[in-house]
N, C-alpha and C positions, 0 to 999 in steps of 0.2 A: 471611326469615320475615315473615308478614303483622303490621299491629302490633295487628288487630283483628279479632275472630272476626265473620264473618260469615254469611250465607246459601253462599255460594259456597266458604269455605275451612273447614280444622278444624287442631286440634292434635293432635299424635304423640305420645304418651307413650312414653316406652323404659325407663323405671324409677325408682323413689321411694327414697330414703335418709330417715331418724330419726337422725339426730347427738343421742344421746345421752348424749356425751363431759362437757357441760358442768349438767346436771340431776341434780338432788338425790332425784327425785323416783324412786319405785320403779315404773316400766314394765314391767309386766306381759307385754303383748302389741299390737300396732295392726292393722289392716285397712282397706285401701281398700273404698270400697263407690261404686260408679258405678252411677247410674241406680235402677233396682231388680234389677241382678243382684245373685250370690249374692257377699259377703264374700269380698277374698281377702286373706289373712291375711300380713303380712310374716314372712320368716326372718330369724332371730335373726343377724348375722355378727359380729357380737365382743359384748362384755358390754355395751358402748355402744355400738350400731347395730343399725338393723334395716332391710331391703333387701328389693326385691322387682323383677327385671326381668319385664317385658312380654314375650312373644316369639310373635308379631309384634306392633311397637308398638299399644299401644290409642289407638285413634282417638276423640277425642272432638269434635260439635259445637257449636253455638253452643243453649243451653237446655239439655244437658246438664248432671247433678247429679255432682261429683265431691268424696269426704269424706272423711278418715282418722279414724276412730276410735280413740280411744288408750285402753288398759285400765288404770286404775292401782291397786296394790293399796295403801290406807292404813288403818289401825289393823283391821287382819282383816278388811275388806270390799274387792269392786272395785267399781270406780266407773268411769266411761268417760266420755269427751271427744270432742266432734265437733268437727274443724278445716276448715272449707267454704274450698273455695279458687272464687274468680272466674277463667271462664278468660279473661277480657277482659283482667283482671290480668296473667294466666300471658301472654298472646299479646303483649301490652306491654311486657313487667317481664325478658326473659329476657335473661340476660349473653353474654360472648361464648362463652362454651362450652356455649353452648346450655344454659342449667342456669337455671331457676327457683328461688328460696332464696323461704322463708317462714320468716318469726324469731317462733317461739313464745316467750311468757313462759318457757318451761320447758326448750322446743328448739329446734335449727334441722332445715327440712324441704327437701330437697332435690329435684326434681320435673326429671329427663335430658329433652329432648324431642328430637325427631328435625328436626319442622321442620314449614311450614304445607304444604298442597297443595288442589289443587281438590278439590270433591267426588267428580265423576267417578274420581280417582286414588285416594280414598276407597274407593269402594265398591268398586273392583276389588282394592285392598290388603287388605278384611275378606273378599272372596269368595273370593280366589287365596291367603292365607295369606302376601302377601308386605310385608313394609315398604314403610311410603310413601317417594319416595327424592324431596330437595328440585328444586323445575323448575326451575332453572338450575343450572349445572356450580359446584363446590366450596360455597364455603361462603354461606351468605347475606348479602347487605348488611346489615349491623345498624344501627337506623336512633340516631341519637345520644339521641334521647329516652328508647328502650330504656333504656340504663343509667340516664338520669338516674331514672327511673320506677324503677330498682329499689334506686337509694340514697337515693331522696328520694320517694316516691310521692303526698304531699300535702303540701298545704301546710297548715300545721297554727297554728290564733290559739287565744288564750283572749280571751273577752269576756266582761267585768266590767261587771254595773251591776243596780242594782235591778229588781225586778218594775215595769213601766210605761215604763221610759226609752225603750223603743223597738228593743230588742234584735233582736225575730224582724226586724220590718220591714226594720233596719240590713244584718242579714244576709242574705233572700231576697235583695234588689235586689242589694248587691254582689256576692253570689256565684251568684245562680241557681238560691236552691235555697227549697224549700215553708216554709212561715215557720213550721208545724209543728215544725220542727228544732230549735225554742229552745222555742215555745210547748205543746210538747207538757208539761211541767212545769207540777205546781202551782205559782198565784202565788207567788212568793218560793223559790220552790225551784229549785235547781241542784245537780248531781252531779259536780263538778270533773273527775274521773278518766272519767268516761266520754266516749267517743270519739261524737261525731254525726256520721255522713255518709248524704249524699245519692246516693241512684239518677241526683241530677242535675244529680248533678258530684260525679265520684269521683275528684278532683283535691284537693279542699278536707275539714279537719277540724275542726271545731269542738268546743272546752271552755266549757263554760258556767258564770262563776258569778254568783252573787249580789253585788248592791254589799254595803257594811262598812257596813250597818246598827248605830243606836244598841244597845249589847246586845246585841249576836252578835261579839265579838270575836274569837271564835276562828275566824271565818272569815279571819280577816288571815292567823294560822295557816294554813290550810288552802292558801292562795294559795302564800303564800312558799315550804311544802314540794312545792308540786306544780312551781312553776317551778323549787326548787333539784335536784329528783329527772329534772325534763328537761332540764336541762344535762345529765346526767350519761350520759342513752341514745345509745344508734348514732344514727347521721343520720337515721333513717328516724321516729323517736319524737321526735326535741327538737323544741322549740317554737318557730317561726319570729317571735311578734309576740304584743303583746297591747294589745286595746281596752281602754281605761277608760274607761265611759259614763258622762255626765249629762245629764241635760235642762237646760239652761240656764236659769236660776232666777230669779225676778222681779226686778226690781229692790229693793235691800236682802234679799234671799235669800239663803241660804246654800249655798253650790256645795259644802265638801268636809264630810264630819262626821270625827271625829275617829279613824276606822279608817285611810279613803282618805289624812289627813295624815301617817300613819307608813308606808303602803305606799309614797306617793311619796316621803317620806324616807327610805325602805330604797332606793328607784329612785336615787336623787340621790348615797346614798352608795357604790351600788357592789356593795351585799351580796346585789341580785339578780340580779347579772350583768348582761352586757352585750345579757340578749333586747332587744328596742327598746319600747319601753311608747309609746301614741299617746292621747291623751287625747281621747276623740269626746263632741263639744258638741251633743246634739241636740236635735231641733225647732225649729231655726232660723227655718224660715217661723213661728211662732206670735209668735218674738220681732220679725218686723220686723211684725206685723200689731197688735202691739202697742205699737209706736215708732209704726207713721201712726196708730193711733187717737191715740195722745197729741198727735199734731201738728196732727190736725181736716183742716178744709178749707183751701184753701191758695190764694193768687193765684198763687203759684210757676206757671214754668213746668213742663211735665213734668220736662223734664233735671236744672233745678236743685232739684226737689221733691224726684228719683228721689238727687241728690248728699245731700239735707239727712240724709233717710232714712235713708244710708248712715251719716253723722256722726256720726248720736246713736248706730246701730245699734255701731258699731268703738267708742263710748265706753262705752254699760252693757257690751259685753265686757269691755272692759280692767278695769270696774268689777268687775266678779260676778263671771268666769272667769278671765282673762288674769292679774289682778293676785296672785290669791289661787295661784295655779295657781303663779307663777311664786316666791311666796313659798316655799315646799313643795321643788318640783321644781327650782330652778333657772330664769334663764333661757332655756334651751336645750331645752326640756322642748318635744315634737311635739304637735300640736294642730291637729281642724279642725272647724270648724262642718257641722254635715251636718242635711242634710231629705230622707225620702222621699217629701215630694208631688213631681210629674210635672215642675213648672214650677224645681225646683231641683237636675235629675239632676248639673247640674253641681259639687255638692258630695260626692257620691259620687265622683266621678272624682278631684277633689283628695284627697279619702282616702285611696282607691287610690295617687295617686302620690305622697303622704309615707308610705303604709307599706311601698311598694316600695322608696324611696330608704334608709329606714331600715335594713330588711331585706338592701338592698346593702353599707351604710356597715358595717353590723354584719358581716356577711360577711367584708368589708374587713378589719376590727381583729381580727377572728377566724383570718385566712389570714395575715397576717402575724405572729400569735405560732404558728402554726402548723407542722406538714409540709407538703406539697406536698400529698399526697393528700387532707389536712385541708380543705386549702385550694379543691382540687377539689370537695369537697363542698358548701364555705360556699357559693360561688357560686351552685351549684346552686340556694339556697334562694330568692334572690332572682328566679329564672327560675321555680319554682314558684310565686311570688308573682304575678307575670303569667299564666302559665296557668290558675291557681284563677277568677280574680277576672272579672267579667263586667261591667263599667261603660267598661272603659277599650280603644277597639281598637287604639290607639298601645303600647299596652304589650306587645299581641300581636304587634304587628307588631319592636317591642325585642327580646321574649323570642326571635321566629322566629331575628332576624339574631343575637343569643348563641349560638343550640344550633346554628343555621348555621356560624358560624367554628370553631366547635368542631371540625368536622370534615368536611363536604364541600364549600362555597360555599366555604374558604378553596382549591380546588385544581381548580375546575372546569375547566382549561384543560390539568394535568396529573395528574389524581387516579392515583396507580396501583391504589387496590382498583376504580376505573371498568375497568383494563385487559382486553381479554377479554371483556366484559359484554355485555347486549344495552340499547340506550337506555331501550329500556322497563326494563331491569332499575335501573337507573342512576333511572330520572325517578321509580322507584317508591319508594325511600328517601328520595329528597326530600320527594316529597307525603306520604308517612307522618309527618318529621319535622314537616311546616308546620301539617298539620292535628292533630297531637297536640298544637302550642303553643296552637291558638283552642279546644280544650276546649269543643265545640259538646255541648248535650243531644241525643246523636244513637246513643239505644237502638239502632238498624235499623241502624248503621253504614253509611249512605249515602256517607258521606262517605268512607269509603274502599273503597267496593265497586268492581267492575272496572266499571261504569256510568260510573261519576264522573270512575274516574283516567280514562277511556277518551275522555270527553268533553273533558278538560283534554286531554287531547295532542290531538287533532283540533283544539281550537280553537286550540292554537300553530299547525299545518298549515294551519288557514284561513289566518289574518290573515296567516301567512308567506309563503304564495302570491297575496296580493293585490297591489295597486300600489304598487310602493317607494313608501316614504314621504319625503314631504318634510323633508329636515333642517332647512329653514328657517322651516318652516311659525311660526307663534305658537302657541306653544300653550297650551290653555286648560284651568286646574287651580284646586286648591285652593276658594276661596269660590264661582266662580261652579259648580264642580261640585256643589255641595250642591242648587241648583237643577234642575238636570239629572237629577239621580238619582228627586229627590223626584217630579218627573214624570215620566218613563218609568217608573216601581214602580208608580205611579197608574193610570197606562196598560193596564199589563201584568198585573195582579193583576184583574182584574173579576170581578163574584161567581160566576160559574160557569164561564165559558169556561177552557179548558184554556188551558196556557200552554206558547208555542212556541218552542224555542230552536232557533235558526238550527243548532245542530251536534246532531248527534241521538247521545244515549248507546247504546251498546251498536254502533255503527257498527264498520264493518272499521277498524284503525288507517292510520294515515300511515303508508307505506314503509318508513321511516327510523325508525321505533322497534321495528324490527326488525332493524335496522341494529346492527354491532357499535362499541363507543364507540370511536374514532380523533379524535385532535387535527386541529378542522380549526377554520373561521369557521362555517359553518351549526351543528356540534352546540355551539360557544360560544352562538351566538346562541337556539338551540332550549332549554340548560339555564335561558341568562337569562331566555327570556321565560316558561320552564313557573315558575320559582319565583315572580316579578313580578305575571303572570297570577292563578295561583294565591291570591295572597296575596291580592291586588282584591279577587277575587271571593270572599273571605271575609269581608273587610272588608263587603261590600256585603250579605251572609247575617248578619252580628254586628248591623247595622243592622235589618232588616226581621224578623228571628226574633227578638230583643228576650228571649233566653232561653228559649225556648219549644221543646218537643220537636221536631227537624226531620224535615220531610216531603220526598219528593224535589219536593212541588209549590215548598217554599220555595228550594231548593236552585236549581230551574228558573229560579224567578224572579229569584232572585243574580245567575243566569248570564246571563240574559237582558240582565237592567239594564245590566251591567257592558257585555255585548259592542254594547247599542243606544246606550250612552257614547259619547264620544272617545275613553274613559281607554286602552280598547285600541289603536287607533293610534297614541295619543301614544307607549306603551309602547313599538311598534316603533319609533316613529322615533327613540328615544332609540339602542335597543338598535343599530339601524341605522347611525345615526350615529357611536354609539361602537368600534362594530363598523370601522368605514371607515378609522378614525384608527389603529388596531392595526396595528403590524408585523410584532412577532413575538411570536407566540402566546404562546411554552414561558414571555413573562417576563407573563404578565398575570394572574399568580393574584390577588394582591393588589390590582392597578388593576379587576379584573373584580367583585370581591368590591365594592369602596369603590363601582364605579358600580351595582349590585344596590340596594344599602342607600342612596343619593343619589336613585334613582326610586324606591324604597317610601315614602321617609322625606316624598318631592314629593307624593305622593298619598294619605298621612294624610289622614284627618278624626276633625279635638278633639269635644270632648265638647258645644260649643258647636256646630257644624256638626251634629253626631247631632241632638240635639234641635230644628235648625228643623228638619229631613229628616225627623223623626219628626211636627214637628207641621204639616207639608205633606202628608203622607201619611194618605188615609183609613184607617180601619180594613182589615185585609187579613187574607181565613181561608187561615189558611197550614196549619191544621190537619185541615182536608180533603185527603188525597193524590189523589195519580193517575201513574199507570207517567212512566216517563220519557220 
């Protein structure tokens, strides 16, 4: 099943269930309502349930309105509730038994589907009266993201800190979404319990509150019970992390008032569990701008001016924040200086990667007093932590290789759910799983439309039918690539001209992805380089769309950069090379996997490398489309 509703597929429905085994509440009646047809109303099948088969499944597309209405009758009135389901969700989020679960406050909602199909198979299914039937024989590949998206579907923070600190801005940049999202509240007002999410990025959830202002004590209250009551929910409700914001305070200032010193004393002893509390020091740029005015004009040279700067800057911390912080909380208490101007992206990235580490650690201490399945879980959050978050593309590239061993890239040489399959069926769970971890703003679902996957296996087929490559070649990665990219995006991008990638989407496929999957050297070599490939040239789209809604002109241009690179030759000649040394196949699941993740991990670029590549690159309208 596709993992994203697009132009080209839809979703089956076969039937809806109401578990109303475990609610207190007196349910009346419920009704689906699709579209603007007429209500059709579920049958009652036991005193707790209510059930409605399809027959023939109803087919819905992408912009389609799907809602259950629930009746309830309380103190001699009914009243009615509308539950909207997303079917981007539905097409993501479904388990192995083809079953979509939506966990109401009150119930659980169960939603059968049959399975994705093309349109065409569509219209004939609503004209002929007959069920969609899945295009490939038995069951579908489920792609490993599926589950995780249905036990864990966001990542979920509270951030803490007063009106001013810098909250919306903290949040747009690191996670990609309209700074709206905080600052839609009046000054100083926050609503704990309500859920924020973004159209743009339905990965991330944010809780908002207000810092522990003088005289408002009971918001310490408020905190403590909302994080003690999300301990206590399904995986999908607890709380993965929480900010605790300041602005970093003048010198002789006062960093904690006397709310923030008992919430980190409840933190230190224990009484709020083990979520991971990160304490974010913001507006850092105002503090070193305020360290060189103190210091004037200087004979210094740069270096040792830019060391002095540094000195004083790590000493009023230790002074204002660090010291007092550490009073309270412990030594051991998470902490990072961050700024949202342009020139210190790299403090968001360290963010990112202590509240990912945390959110692992915490996982960790969590799986080990745990069950097995507990502990399935914990993990997961920490892989939601990387998919949410938009600063860091090393984390994406982390997160990919976790939901990879999970369960395909650990067997690519022997997978038996591969056996029987066709390649294309095979490369298309892949690319679902890889591009669900970069969590791109990509409404039009380009990125996983039959355009894209279509263009990614042709360009395996290009580079694979080119000139073996040299195993000896030197080959040239890392710092001097950031140069390379930066100019050809330059090149490629200019203000009107269309942009032309050597492999042209919607093209006939390669041969051999029609091909049924058999242990051989080429389909090893064809899965290694579609994941590899793939992943680049995501890397290379996290770069140049900077969060911004993608267009297939951006998408072009990824693709372009990447294939007018080295990076893709190199790729093969790794792949080649490693390829030559293999004896025997059936034992290289494990050696295949380590050298996958040994060339991704070679062709990272830190958060250092992003920002000269961004400030080498002119401005570029990526926001203007055009076909593929």
């Amino acid at each position: 099943m596709a993992n994203a509703l697009h132009a080209s597929t839809a979703l089956c429905i076969h039937g809806i269930t109401v578990d109303l085994s475990k609610s207190k509440t007196n349910v009346k009646s419920a009704e689906v309502r699709i579209n603007k047809h007429s209500p059709i109303e579920l049958e009652r099948e036991a005193k707790k349930s209510l059930r409605w088969t399809f027959s023939p499944p109803m087919v819905l597309l992408s912009g389609d309105s799907f809602v259950l209405r629930m009746h309830y009758k309380k103190h001699f009135r009914t009243k009615h509730e509308d539950v909207a389901f997303n079917l981007d969700d539905m097409s993501r989020g479904y388990n192995a038994r083809q079953e979509y679960i939506k966990l109401h406050e009150k119930f659980s909602i169960v939603v059968d589907l049959v399975g994705n199909t093309s349109t065409d198979q569509v219209e004939h299914s609503v004209t002929s009266g007959q069920s969609s039937e899945p295009t490939t024989s038995g069951q579908s590949l489920e792609p490993t993201t599926s589950g995780i998206f249905q036990r864990c579907p966001r990542f979920r923070i509270l951030v803490i800190g007063k009106s001013g600190v810098g909250k919306s801005s903290l949040i747009s940049q690191a996670f990609g979404v309209e700074k709206e999202i905080v600052a839609h509240n009046k000054p100083g007002e926050a609503h704990i319990d309500k859920e924020l999410i973004s159209s743009r990025n339905e990965r991330f959830v944010l809780h908002d509150s207000k810092g522990f202002e003088p005289g408002e004590e009971d918001n310490l209250e408020i905190v403590r019970d909302f994080i003690d009551r999300r301990r206590k929910m399904s995986s999908e409700h607890q709380l993965h992390a929480v900010w605790l914001c300041f602005e970093i305070p003048r010198a002789g200032g006062r960093l904690l008032e006397t709310g923030t010193e008992e919430f980190l004393k409840s933190k230190n002893s224990g009484s709020l569990g083990n979520v991971p509390v990160i304490v974010v020091l913001t507006k850092y740029d105002m503090l070193i701008e305020r360290i060189q005015r103190a210091l004037g004009g200087s004979s210094l040279s740069d270096e040792a001016y830019e060391e002095l700067t540094k000195k004083n800057v790590e000493a009023e911390l230790q002074d204002t924040c660090i010291g007092p912080l550490e009073r309270f909380a412990g030594a051991n208490i998470p902490h990072a200086t961050v700024s949202t101007d342009e020139d210190y992206e790299g403090t968001l990235t360290h963010l990112i990667q202590i509240t990912e580490k945390c959110v692992s650690q915490h996982s960790a201490s969590e799986a080990s007093a745990t069950a097995s399945i507990a502990q399935h879980f914990a993990s997961e959050a920490a892989v939601m932590t990387s998919i949410a978050q938009r600063v860091h593309p090393g984390l994406k590239i982390k997160a990919s290789i976790e939901v990879g061993k999970k369960r395909y890239w650990k067997a690519l040489t022997s997978c038996p759910t591969f056996k029987n399959r066709k390649m294309w069926d095979c490369l298309h769970v892949l690319h679902t799983d890889i591009v669900n971890v970069w969590n791109f703003h990509d409404p039009h679902h380009y990125l996983h439309s039959q355009e894209f996957r279509a263009m990614m296996t042709n360009i395996v087929d290009k580079i694979e039918v080119g000139p073996t490559a040299n195993p000896k070649k030197t080959l040239a990665f890392g710092l001097s690539m950031v140069g390379t990219i930066a100019g050809i995006v330059s090149a490629l991008a200019g203000p009107a001209a269309p942009i032309v990638v050597p492999i042209a989407a919607g093209a006939v496929l390669a041969k051999w992805a029609y091909d049924v999957y058999q242990l051989s050297h080429p389909a090893l070599q064809r899965f290694m380089a579609y994941i590899i490939h793939l992943t680049l040239v995501l890397q290379t789209l996290f770069i140049v769309s900077e969060s911004q809604e993608l267009t297939r002109r951006a998408i072009k241009l990824a693709v372009a950069s990447y294939l007018a690179s080295s990076m893709s030759e190199e790729v093969l000649t790794w792949i080649q090379d490693y390829d030559r040394q293999l004896t025997v196949l059936e034992r290289a699941d494990r050696d295949t996997m380590n050298k996958i993740i040994e060339v991704m991990q070679m062709y990272e670029i830190n958060a250092a490398q992003i920002s000269e590549i961004r400030a080498k690159v002119p401005p570029v309208d990526l926001l203007s489309d055009e076909p593929w």
